[in-house]
C-alpha positions in Angstrom: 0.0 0.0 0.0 2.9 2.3 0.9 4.4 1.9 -2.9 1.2 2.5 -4.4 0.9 5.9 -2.5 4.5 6.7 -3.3 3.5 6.0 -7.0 0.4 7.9 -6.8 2.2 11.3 -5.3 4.9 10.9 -8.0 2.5 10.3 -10.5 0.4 13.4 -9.2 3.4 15.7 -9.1 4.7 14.3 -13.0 1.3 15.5 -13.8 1.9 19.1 -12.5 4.9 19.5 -13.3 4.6 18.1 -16.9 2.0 20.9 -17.4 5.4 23.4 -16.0 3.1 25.1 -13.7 4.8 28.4 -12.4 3.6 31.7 -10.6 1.6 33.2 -12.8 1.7 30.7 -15.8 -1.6 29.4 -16.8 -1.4 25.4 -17.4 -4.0 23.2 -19.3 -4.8 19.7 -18.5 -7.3 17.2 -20.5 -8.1 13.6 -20.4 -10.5 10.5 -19.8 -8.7 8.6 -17.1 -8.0 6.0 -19.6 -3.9 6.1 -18.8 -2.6 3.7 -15.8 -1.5 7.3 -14.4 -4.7 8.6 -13.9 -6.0 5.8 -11.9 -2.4 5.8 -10.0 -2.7 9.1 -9.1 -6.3 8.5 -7.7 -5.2 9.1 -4.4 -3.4 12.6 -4.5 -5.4 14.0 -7.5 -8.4 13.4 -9.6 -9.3 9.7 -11.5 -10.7 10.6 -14.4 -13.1 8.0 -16.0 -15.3 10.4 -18.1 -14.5 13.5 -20.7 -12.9 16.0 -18.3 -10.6 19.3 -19.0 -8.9 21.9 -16.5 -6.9 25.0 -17.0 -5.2 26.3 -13.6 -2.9 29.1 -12.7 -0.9 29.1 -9.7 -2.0 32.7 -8.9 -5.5 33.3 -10.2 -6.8 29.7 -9.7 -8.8 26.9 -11.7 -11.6 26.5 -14.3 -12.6 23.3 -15.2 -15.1 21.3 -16.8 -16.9 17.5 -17.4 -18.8 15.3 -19.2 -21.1 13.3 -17.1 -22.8 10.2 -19.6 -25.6 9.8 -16.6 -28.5 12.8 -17.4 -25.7 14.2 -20.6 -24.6 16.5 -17.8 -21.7 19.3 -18.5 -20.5 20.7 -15.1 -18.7 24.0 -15.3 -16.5 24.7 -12.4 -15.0 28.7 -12.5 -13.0 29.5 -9.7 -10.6 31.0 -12.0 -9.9 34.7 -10.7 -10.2 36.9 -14.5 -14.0 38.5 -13.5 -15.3 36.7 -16.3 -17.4 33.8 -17.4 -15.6 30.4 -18.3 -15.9 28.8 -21.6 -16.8 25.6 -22.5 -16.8 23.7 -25.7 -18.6 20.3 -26.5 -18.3 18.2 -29.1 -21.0 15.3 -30.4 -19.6 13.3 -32.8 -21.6 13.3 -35.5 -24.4 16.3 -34.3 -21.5 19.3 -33.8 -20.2 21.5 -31.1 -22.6 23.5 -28.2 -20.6 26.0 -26.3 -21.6 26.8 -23.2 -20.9 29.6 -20.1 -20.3 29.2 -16.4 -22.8 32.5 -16.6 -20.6 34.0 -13.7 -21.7 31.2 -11.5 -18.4 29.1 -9.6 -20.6 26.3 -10.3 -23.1 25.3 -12.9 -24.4 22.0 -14.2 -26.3 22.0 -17.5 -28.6 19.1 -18.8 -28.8 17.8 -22.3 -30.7 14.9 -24.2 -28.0 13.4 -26.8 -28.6 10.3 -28.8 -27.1 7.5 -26.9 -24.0 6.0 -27.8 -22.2 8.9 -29.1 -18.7 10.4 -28.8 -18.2 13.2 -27.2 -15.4 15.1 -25.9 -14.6 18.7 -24.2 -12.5 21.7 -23.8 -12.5 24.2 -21.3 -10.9 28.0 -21.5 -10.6 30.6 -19.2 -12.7 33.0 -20.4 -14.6 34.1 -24.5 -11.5 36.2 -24.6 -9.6 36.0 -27.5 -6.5 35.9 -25.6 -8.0 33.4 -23.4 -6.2 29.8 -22.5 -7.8 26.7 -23.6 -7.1 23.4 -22.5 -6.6 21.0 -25.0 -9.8 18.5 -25.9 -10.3 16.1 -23.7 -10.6 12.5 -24.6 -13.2 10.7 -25.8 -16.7 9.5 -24.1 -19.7 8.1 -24.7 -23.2 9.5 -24.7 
């Protein structure tokens, strides 16, 4: 149990600093918790089993966002410090891409009907700013 732990903290800080997370930078994050790393950091960080993306700064904080197959459920989470709305991008294989706003909410959870069986994938950026940070997509799901 000890080594797993060890392994999950190692794996935990490869993932932050692998993004090269520094005062001020703004990092970006995206993935499915497909990897063995995603499940071996379990314990320290996130596991990611569904579409999931996250863009963080070390001095204005986080905004992230998921796919949730269960109700087609996009959760918005802005706690990034700009004084402006996060932006969300969603992608339905096959039917397009929805964007969609935090609305200046830290937390907002949006509902959809999608045709089951779908792939879909997300991306999350800090603001509608042009000069905003996006994360890259995230990996793939099902509907």
């Amino acid at each position: 149990m000890r080594t797993v732990r060890k392994t999950a903290a190692y794996a935990c800080a490869v993932l932050v600093a692998s993004g090269g997370l520094t005062a001020g930078a703004t990092t970006a994050y995206a993935g499915n918790g497909s990897g063995a790393e995603a499940r071996k950091a379990a314990a320290y960080c996130e596991e990611f089993r569904e579409p999931y993306a996250r863009c963080e700064s070390s001095s204005k904080g986080r905004t992230q966002a998921s796919y949730h197959d269960k109700g087609d459920k996009v959760d918005i989470v802005d706690r990034f410090a700009n004084g402006r709305s996060t932006k969300v991008v969603l992608h339905v294989k096959g039917s397009g891409k929805a964007v969609f706003s935090s609305k200046g909410k830290q937390r907002r959870i949006i509902g959809n009907k999608f045709t089951e069986g779908k792939k879909v994938r997300l991306m999350v950026c800090t603001s509608f700013s042009k000069k905003a940070k996006c994360s890259d997509w995230s990996g793939w799901g099902t509907t």
